[in-house]
N, C-alpha and C positions, 0 to 999 in steps of 0.2 A: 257266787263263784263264776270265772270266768272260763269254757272249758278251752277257748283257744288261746291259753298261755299255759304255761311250762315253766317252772322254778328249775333251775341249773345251779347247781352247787358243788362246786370242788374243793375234796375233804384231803387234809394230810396230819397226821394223828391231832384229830381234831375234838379229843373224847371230853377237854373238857366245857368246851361250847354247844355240841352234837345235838343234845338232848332238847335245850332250851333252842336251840332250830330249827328241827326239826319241828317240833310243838306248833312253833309262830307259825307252820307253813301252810296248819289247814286241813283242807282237803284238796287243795289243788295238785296236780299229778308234780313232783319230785323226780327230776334225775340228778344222781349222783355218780363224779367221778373223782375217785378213789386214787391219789398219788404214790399209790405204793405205800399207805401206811404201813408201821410198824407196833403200834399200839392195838386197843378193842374195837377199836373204829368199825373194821370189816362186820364183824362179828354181831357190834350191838348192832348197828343197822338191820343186818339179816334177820337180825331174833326180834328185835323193837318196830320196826319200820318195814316188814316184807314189802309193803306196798310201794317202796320205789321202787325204781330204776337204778339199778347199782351199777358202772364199769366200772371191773376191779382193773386197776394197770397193774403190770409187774417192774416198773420203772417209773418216778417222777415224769411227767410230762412238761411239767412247768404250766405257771397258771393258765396261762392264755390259750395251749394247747390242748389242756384238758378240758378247758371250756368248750375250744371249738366240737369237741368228742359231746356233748350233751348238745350244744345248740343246734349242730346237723342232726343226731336225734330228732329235737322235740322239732323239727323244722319239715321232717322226713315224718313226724305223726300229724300234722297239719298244725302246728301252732301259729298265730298271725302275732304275741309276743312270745316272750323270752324274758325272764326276768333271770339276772343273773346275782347270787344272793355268797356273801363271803360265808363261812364256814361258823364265824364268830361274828354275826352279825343275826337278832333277831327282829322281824316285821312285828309292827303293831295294828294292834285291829283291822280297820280295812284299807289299809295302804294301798295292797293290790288292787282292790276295785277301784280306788280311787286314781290309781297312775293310768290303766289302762282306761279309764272312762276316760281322761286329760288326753290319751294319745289316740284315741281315735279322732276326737273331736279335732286336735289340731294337730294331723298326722306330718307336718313340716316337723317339728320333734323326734328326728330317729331314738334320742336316750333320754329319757326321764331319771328322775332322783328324786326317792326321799329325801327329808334333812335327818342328817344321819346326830344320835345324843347318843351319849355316853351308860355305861353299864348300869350307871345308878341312877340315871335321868336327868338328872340334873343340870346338865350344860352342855353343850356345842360338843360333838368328837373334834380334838384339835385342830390334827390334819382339814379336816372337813370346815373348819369358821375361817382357815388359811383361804380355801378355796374361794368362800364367799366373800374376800375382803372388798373392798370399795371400786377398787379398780378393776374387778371382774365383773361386778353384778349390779354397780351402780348403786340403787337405793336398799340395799337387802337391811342393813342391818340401822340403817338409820330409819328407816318403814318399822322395823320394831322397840327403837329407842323411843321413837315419837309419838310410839301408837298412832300411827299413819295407816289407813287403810292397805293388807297386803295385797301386794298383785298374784293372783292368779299360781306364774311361774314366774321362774327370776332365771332369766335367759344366763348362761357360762359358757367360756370358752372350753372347761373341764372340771369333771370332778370323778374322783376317784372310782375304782369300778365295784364297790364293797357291796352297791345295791343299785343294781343298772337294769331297767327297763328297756329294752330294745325293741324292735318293731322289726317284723318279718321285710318292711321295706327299705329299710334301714341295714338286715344283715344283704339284703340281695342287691341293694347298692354297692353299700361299703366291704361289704365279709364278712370272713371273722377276725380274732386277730392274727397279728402277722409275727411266723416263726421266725422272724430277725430277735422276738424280748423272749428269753426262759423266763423269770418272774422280777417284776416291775419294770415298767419303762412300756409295756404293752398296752396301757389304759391311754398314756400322753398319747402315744403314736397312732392309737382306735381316734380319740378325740380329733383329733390332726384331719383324719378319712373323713372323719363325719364333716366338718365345716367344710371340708375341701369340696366335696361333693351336694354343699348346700342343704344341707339337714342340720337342726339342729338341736341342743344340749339345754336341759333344763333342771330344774330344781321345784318339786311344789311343793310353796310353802306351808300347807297344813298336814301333811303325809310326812310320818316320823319312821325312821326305823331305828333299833339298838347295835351300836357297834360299841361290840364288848372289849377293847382292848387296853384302856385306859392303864393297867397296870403291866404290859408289859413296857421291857425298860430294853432302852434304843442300846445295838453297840459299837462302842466306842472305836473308828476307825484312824488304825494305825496306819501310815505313810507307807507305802508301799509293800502291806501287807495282801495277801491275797485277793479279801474284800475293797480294797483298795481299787487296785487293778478292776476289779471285775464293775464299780461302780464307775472307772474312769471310761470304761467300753461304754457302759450303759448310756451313759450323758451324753457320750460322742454319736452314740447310734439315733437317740431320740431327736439330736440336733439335726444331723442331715439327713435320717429318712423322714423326716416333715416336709411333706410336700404342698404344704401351703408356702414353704421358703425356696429358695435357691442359693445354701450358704455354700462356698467354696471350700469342699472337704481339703484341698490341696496348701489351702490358707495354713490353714491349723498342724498339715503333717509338716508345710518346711518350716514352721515357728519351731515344733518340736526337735526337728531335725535340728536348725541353728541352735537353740537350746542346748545340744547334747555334746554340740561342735563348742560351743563356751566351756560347759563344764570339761571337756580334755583338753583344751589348752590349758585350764586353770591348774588341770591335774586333780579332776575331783573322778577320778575313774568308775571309782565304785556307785555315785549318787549317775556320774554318765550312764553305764549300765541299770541300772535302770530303770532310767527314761526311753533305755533302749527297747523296754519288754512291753513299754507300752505303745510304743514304736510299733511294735510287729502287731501287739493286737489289732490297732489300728488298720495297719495294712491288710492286713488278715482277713480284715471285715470288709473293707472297701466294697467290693464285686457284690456281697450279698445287701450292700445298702442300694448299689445303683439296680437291682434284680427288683429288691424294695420296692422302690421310688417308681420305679418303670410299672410295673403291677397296677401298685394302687392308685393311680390317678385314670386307671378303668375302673369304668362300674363292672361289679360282678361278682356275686358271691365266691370272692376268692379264701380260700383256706379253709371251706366249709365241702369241698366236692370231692 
């Protein structure tokens, strides 16, 4: 065991993955923060696991935030990593020693990655064989069709944040994440910081962990239903707080604008409005992407002070 790393776990009625997580975790020190479940979550913790670190919120933080609540912790006990571990997600045998042995030696790696199987073990987590396809990681998957010797690590522009190794040089470069994502879109935008800033994203290939989700089922997003909206923000925010780009947020608002100016000459009022509502999200958001962008291209544990 390693004592300068810190498992960071943020729970949101998470009771029926908890147990089989907690398990994988060891004995290595556990913090958990708590999204304001509403289920046994709190409780079995308390009663099964006294030995973490529990922050209860009384309000969702969203993931990113509640992370940065544990990583300033275990950063403020002297951790030099951080592993940040999904809720429904359990480590196998010695991953951990194995990741953190890989990031000392080649401390250019701010974020390490298992390769994340599925609940039964048996194949790739989907999401996760997306990220290693050809055009990200080169020879990942043809090294194991060929039984070709594997490398080491298999360098990625990203991968999801369900089991992320971090490096205390790595949060005090880049930070933590940035309160522009409530949940998803905070991992693309972390990855973004990290190459931005010359660190980089790996994968090791012999280091497995279980991401248990295989059975839950996507849902189905209606046209300008709620979820709708709030995924059309998401995309727009990822796009231009990347500050590896310089894409002209002003591009995209007069397409939209024109867009809206079509549909009321045609007399399509109702589908005009809205376009209008995402109109305003956008606008909305503007200032807090260029605050974004301005930030993170300093180094400095920003969102962790």
């Amino acid at each position: 065991m390693n004592n300068n790393l810190y498992i960071v776990i943020v729970t949101y009625n998470g009771m029926q993955w908890l147990d089989k997580c907690l398990k994988s975790c060891v004995s290595y020190p556990v913090i958990i923060v708590d999204n304001a479940s509403t289920d046994e979550t709190i409780p079995f913790i308390e009663t099964n696991y006294p030995n973490v670190t529990l922050f209860k919120q009384d309000k969702n933080l969203g993931f990113g935030q509640a992370n940065n609540l544990g990583i300033k912790y275990a950063l403020d006990q002297g951790a030099e990593h951080v592993f940040l571990l999904n809720q429904d997600a359990y480590i196998i045998k010695d991953a951990l020693d194995d990741l953190v042995a890989f990031q000392k030696e080649r401390p250019e790696y701010g974020i390490l990655s298992p390769i994340h199987i599925t609940g039964d073990q048996k194949k790739l987590d989907k999401n996760f064989s997306y990220f290693m396809l050809k055009e990200y990681t080169g020879q990942f998957y043809s090294d194991f069709v060929l039984g070709n010797k594997l490398h080491d690590v298999y360098e990625v522009p990203f991968i999801n944040a369900a089991a992320w190794l971090i490096s205390k040089k790595c949060l005090e470069t880049v930070g933590g994440f940035d309160p522009l994502f409530f949940h998803y879109g905070e991992d693309d935008n972390y990855c973004q910081r990290v190459l931005y800033h010359n660190l980089k994203i790996g994968v090791l290939a012999n280091v497995y962990v279980i991401h248990d989700r295989s059975d839950r089922k996507r849902e189905m997003v209606v046209e300008f239903s709620d979820i709708y909206y709030i995924n059309k923000l998401r995309k727009f925010k990822i796009k231009y707080s990347n500050i590896l780009t310089n894409f002209d947020m002003l591009y995209d608002i007069r397409k939209l604008k024109k867009n809206i100016l079509k549909l009321q000459l045609k007399g399509r009022f109702g589908r005009a409005r809205q376009h209008k509502k995402t109109l305003r999200l956008v606008l909305k958001t503007m200032d807090n992407i260029d605050k974004s962008r301005t930030l993170n291209v300093i180094k400095g544990p920003h969102y962790l002070e």
